[in-house]
C-alpha positions in Angstrom: 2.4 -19.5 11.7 4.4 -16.4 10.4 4.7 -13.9 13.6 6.5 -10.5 13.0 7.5 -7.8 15.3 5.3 -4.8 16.0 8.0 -2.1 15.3 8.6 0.0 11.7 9.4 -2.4 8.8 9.2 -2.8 5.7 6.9 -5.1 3.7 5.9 -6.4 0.2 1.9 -6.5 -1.0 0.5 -8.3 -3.6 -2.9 -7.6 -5.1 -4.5 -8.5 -8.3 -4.4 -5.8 -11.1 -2.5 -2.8 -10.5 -2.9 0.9 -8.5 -2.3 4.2 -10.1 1.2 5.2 -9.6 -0.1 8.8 -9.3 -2.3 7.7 -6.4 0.5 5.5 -4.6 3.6 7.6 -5.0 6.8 7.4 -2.7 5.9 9.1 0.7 2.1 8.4 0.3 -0.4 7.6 3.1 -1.9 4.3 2.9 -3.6 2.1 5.3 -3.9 -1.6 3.9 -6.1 -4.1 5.1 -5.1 -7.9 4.5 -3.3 -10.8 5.7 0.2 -12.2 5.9 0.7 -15.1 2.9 4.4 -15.5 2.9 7.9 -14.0 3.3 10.4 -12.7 0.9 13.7 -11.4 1.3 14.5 -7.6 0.4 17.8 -5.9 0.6 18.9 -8.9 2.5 16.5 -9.0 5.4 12.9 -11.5 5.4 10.1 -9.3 4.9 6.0 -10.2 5.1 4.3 -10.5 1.8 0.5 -9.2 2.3 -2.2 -10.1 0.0 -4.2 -6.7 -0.2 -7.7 -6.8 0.6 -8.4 -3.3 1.3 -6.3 -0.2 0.2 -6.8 3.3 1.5 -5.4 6.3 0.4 -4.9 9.6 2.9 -5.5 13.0 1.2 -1.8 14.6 0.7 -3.6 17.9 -0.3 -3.0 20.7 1.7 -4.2 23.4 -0.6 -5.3 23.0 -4.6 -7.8 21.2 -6.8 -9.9 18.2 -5.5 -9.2 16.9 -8.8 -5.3 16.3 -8.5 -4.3 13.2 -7.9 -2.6 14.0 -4.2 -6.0 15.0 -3.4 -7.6 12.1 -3.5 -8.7 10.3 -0.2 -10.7 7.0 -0.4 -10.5 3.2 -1.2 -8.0 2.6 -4.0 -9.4 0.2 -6.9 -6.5 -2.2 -8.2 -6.8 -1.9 -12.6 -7.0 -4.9 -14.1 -4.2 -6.2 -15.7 
């Protein structure tokens, strides 16, 4: 059994298809929902690999179109490859 620590990390998840880059840029708000498969190392140090079940995206808009991208809140769709 894989057990890691509660505090700040990072991570590595793995999904089928792929996300809009748009919708998952750097600094973006995402809750994921899945499970622990494996470990990798990254930058040197092991890191969890998560199979995504779920993805959720956090609205980044403060003001603008509900038609950007950074305004989108809701479950992200993975494209298919």
């Amino acid at each position: 059994m894989l057990q890691w620590p509660r505090d700040e990390q990072q991570f590595i998840a793995c999904g089928t298809g792929y996300y809009d880059r748009d919708l998952v840029a750097q600094f973006t708000l995402l809750t994921l929902d899945g499970r622990v498969t494996g470990q990798r190392m990254f930058l040197g140090k092991p890191v969890p690999v998560i199979e995504i079940d779920a993805l959720y995206r956090h609205s980044d808009c403060l003001q603008g179109s509900e038609k950007s991208p950074e305004c989108y809140s809701g479950l992200l769709q993975p494209r298919k490859p």
